[in-house]
ROMIFI-461673 format. One record per residue: x, y, z of N, C-alpha, C in turn; residue in three letters; residue number from 1. Coordinates in pm, whole numbers, plus 32768, in hexadecimal, padded with zeros to 4 digits. Example, Ala and Ser with C-alpha at 12.3 -4.5 7.8 and 13.67 -1.06 7.14 Angstrom:
<rs>
nc1,nc2,nc3,cac1,cac2,cac3,cc1,cc2,cc3,code,pos
8527,7DC7,830C,84CE,7E3E,830C,8528,7EB6,830C,ALA,1
8505,7F1F,82C4,8557,7F96,82CA,850A,8003,8313,SER,2
</rs>
This chain:
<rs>
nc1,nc2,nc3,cac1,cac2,cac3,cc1,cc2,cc3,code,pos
2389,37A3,54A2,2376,37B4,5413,23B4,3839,53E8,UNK,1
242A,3818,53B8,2444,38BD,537B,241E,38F0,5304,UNK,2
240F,396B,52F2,23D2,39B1,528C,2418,39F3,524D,UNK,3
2447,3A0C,51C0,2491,3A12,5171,2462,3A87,5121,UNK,4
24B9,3B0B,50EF,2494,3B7D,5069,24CD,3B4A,5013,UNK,5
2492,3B74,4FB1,24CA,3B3F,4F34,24B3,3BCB,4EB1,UNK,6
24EB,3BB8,4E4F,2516,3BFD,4DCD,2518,3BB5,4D84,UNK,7
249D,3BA9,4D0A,249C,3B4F,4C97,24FA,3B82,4C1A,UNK,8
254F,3B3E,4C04,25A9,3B6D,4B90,2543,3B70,4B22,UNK,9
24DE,3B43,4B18,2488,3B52,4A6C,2450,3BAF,4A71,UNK,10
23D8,3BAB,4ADB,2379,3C14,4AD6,23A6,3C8B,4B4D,UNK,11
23F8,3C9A,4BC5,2431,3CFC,4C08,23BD,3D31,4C6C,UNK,12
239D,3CDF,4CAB,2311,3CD4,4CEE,2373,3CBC,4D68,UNK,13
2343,3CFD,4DC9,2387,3CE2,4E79,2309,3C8C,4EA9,UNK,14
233F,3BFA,4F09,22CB,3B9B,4F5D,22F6,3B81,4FBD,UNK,15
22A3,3B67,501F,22E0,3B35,5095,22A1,3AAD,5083,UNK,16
22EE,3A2A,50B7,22E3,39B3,50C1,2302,3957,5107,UNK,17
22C4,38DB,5162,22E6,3885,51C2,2315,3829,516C,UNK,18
23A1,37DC,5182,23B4,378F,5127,23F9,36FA,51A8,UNK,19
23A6,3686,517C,23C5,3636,51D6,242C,35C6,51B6,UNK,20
2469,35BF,51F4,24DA,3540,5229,2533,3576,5197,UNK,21
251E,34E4,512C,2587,3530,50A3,2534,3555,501C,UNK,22
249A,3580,504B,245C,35A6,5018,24AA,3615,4FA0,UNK,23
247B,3634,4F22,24C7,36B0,4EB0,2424,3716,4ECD,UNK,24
2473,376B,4EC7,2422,37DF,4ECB,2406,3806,4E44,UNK,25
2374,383B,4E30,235B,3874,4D99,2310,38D1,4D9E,UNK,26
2315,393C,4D3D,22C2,39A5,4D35,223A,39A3,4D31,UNK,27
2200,39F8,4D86,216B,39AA,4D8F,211E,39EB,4CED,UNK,28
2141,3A72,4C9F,211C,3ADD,4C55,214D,3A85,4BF7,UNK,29
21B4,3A2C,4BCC,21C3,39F6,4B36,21F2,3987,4B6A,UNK,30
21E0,394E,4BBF,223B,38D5,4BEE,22CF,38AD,4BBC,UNK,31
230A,38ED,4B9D,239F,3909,4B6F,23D8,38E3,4BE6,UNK,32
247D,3892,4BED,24A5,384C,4C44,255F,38B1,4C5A,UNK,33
2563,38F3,4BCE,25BF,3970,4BEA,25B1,39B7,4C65,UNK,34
25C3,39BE,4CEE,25B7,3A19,4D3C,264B,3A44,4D88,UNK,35
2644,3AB8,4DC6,26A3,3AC5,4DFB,2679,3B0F,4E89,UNK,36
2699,3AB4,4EE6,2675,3AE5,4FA1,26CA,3B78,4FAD,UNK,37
2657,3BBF,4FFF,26AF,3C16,5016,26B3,3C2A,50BA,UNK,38
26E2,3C74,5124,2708,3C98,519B,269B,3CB7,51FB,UNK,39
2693,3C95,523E,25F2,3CAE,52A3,265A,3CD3,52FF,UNK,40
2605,3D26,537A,2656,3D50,53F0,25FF,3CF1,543F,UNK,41
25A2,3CA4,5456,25DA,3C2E,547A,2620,3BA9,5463,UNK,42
264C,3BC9,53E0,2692,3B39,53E5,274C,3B6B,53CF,UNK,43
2747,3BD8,5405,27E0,3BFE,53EA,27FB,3BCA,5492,UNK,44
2892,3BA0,54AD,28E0,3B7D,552C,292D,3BC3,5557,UNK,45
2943,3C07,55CD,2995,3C52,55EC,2A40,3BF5,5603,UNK,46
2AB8,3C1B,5628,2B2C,3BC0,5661,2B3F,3C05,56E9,UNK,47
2AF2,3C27,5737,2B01,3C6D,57A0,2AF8,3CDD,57BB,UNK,48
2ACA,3D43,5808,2B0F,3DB6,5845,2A4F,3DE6,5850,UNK,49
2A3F,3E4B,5849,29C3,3E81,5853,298C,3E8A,57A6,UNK,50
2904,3E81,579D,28AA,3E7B,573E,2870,3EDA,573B,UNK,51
2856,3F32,56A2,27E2,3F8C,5691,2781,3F46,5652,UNK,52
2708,3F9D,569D,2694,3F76,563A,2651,4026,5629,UNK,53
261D,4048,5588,25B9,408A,558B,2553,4081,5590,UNK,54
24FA,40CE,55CC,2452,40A5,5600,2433,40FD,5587,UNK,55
23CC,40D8,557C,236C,414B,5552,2344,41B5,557A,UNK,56
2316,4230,5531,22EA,42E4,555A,2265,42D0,5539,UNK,57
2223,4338,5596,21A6,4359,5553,212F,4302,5580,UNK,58
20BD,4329,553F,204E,42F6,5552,204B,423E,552E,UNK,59
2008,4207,5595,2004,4169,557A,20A7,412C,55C1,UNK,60
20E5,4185,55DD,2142,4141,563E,2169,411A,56D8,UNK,61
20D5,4166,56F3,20E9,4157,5788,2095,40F7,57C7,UNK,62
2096,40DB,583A,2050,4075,58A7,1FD3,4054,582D,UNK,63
1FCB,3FAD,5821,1F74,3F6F,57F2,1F91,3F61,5754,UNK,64
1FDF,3F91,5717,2028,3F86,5682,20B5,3F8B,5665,UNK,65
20EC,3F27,569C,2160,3F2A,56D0,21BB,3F7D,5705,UNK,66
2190,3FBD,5773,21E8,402E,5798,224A,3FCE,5834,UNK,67
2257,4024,5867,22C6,3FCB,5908,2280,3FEB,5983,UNK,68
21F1,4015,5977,21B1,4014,59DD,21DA,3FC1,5A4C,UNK,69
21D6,3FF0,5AD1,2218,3FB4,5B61,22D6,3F42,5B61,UNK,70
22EB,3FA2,5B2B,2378,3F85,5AFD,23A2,3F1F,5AC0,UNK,71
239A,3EF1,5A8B,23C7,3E85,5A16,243F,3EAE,59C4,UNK,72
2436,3F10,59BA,24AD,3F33,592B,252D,3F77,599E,UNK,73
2507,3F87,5A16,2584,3FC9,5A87,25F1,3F64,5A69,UNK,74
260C,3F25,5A21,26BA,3ED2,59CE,26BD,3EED,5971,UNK,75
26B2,3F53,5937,26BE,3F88,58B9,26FA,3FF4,58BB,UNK,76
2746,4029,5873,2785,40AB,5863,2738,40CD,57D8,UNK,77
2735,416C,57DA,26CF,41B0,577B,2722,422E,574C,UNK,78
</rs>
């Protein structure tokens, strides 16, 4: 199920949304059908070569709130 951001052209409200098979996505704040997707870093594709990702700083990023506790993120360049 992928999950979709969105930008309501009426009201300018940011949502995140599961939208299924050829389901239309609508604003949940005015239900307006104007939207425009914008870029998630997960749903962007690399064409090869090595991938960045930024993690998060700070408090709430480590082991148990998504941090890379016992190496998980060691394929990542930072």
């Amino acid at each position: 199920m992928p999950i979709f951001e969105y930008v309501c052209k009426d009201c300018k409200k940011k949502f995140e949304t599961i939208v299924y098979g050829s389901q239309e996505a609508e604003c949940p704040h005015c239900h307006g059908k104007k939207l425009e997707q914008q870029l998630s870093i997960f749903g962007v594709a690399g064409t090869g070569g090595k991938q960045s990702v930024s993690l998060p700083e700070g408090p709430g990023a480590s082991c148990g709130m998504g941090g890379c506790c016992g190496g998980g993120c060691s394929d990542f360049d930072s």
